[in-house]
Short mmCIF file of the C-alpha atoms (twelve columns), coordinates in Angstrom:
data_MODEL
# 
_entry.id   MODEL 
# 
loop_
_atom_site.group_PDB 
_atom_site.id 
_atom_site.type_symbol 
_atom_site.label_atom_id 
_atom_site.label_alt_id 
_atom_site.label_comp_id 
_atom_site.label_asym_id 
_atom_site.label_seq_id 
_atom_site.Cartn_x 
_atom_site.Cartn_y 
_atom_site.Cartn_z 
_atom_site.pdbx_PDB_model_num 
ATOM 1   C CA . UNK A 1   -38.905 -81.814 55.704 1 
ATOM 2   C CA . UNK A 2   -39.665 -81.520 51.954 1 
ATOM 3   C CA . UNK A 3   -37.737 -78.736 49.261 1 
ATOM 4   C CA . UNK A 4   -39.376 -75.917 49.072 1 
ATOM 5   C CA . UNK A 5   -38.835 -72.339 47.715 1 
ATOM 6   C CA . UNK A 6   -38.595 -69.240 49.643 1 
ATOM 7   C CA . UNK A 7   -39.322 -66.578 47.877 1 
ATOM 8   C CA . UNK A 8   -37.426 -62.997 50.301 1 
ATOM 9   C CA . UNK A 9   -36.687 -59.444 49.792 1 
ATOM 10  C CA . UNK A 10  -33.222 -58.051 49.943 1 
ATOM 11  C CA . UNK A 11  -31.784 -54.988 51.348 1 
ATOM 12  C CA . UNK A 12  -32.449 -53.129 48.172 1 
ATOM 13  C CA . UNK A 13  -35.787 -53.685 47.996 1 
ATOM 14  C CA . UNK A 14  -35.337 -56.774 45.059 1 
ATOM 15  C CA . UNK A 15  -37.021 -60.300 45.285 1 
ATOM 16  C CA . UNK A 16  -35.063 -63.015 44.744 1 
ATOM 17  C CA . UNK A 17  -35.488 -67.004 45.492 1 
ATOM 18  C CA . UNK A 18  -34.001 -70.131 46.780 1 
ATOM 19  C CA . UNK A 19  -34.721 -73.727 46.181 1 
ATOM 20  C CA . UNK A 20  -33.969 -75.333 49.660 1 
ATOM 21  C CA . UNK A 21  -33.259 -79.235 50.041 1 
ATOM 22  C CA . UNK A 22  -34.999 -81.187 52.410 1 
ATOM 23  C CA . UNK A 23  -32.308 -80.655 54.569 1 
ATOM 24  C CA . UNK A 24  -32.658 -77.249 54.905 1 
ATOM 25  C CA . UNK A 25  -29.610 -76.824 52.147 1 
ATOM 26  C CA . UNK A 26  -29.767 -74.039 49.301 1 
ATOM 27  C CA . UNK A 27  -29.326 -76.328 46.076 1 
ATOM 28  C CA . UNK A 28  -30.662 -72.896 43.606 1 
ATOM 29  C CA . UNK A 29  -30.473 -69.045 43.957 1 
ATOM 30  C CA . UNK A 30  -31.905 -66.842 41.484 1 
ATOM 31  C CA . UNK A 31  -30.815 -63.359 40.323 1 
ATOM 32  C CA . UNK A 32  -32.737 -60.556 41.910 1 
ATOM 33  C CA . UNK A 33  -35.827 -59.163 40.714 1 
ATOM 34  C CA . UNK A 34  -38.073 -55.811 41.108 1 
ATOM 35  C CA . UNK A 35  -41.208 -57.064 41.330 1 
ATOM 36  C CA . UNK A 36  -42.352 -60.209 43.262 1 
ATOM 37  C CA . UNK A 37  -44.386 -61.215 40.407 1 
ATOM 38  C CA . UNK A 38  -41.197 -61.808 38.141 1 
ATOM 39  C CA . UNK A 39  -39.879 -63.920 41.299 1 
ATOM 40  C CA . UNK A 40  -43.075 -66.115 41.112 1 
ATOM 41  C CA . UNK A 41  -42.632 -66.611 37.112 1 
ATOM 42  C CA . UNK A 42  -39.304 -67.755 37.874 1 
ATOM 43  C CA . UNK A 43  -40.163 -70.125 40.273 1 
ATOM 44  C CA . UNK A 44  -42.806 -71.557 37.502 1 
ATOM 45  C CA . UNK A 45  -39.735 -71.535 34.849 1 
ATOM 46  C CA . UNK A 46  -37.359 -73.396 37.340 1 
ATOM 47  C CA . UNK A 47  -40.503 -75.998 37.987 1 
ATOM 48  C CA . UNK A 48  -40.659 -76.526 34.504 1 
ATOM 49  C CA . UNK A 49  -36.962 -76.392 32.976 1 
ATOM 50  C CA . UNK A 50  -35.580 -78.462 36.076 1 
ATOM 51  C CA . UNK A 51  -36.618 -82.181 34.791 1 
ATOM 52  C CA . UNK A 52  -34.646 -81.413 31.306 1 
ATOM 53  C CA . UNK A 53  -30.722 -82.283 32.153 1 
ATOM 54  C CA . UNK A 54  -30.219 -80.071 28.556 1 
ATOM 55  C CA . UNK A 55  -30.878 -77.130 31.013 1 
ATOM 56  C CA . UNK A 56  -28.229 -77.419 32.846 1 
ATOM 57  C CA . UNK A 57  -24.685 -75.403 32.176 1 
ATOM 58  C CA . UNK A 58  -21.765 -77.318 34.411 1 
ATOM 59  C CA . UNK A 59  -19.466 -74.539 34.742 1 
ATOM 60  C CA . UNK A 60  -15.844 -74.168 36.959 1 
ATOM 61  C CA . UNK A 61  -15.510 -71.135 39.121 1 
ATOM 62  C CA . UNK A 62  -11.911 -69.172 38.818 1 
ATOM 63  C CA . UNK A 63  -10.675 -71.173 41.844 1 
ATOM 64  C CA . UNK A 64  -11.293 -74.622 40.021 1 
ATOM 65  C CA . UNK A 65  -14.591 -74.856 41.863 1 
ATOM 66  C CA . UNK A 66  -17.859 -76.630 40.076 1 
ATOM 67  C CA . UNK A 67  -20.677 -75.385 39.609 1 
ATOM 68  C CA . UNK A 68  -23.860 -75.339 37.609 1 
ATOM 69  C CA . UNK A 69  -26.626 -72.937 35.691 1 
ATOM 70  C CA . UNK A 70  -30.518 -74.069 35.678 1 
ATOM 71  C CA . UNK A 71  -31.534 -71.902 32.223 1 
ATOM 72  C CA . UNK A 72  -34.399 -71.824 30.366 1 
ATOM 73  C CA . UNK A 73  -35.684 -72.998 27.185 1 
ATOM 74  C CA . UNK A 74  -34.463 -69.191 25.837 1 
ATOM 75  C CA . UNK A 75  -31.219 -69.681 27.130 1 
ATOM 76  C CA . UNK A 76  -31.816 -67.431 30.011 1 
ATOM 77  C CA . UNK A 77  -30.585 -68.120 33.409 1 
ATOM 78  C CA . UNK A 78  -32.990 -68.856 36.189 1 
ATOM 79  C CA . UNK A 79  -30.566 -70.058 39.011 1 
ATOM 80  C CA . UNK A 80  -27.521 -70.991 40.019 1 
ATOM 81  C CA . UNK A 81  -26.012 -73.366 42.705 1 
ATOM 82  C CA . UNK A 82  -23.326 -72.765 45.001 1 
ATOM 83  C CA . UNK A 83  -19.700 -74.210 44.664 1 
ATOM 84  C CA . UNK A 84  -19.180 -77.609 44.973 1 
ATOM 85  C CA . UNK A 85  -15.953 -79.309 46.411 1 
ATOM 86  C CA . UNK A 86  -16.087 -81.879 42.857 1 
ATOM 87  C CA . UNK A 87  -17.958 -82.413 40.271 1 
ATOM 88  C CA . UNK A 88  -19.585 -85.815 41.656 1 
ATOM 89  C CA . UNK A 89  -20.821 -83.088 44.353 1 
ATOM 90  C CA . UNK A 90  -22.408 -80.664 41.237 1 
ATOM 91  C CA . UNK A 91  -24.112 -83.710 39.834 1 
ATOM 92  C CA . UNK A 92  -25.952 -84.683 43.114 1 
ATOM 93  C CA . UNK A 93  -26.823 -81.256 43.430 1 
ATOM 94  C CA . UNK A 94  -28.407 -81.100 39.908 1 
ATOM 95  C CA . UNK A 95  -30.387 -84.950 40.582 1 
ATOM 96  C CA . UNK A 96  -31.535 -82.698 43.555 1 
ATOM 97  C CA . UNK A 97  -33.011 -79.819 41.656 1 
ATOM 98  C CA . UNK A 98  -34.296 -82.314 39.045 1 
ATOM 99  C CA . UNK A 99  -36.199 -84.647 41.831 1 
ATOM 100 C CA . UNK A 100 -37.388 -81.419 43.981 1 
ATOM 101 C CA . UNK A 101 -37.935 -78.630 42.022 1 
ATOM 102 C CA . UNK A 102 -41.220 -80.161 40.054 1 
ATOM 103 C CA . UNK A 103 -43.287 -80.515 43.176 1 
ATOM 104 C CA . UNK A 104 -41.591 -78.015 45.824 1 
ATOM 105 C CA . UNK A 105 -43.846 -75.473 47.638 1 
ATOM 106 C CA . UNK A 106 -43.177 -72.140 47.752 1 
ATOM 107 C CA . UNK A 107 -43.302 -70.219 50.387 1 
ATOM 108 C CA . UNK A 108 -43.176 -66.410 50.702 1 
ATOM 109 C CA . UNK A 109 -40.827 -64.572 53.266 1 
ATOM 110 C CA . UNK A 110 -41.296 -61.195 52.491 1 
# 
């Protein structure tokens, strides 16, 4: 199975995204968003940003967990991965993004 993003709806009527691994695994969420448009030009941002290892913000959660931030060229944050058990972990995650992301389909669950 190849990556792909799924682009859903929440409860409260927002869009929002994830980049899924191969696997099936969620390796980027986005924020939520009011219009699926802005979901779609986030998708584009994350396709274009993700190559760029500059882009990337390794941060550590308050319970010593890693973690990282995909942003854009503006600084703004497009997605963010789940917690990782170490940092070796976050980095694999991040080749991930960079090796999917450019080429993953999207497809829309809403």
């Amino acid at each position: 199975m190849a990556a792909k993003f799924e682009i859903a709806k929440s409860s409260n009527s927002q869009f929002y995204f994830h980049l899924k691994a191969g696997n099936g695994e969620i390796i980027l969420s986005s924020e939520q968003f009011t219009a699926k448009a802005n979901a779609n030009k986030g998708i584009e941002s994350v396709k274009v940003n993700a190559p760029n290892d500059a882009r990337y913000e390794r941060k550590t959660s308050s319970a010593d967990e890693p973690y990282f931030v995909l942003k854009a060229a503006n600084g703004e944050a497009l997605g963010r991965s789940q917690m990782y058990s170490s940092k070796t972990a976050m980095e694999t995650g991040i080749e991930s993004v960079k090796a999917n992301a450019p080429t993953a389909a999207v497809e829309d669950l809403t």
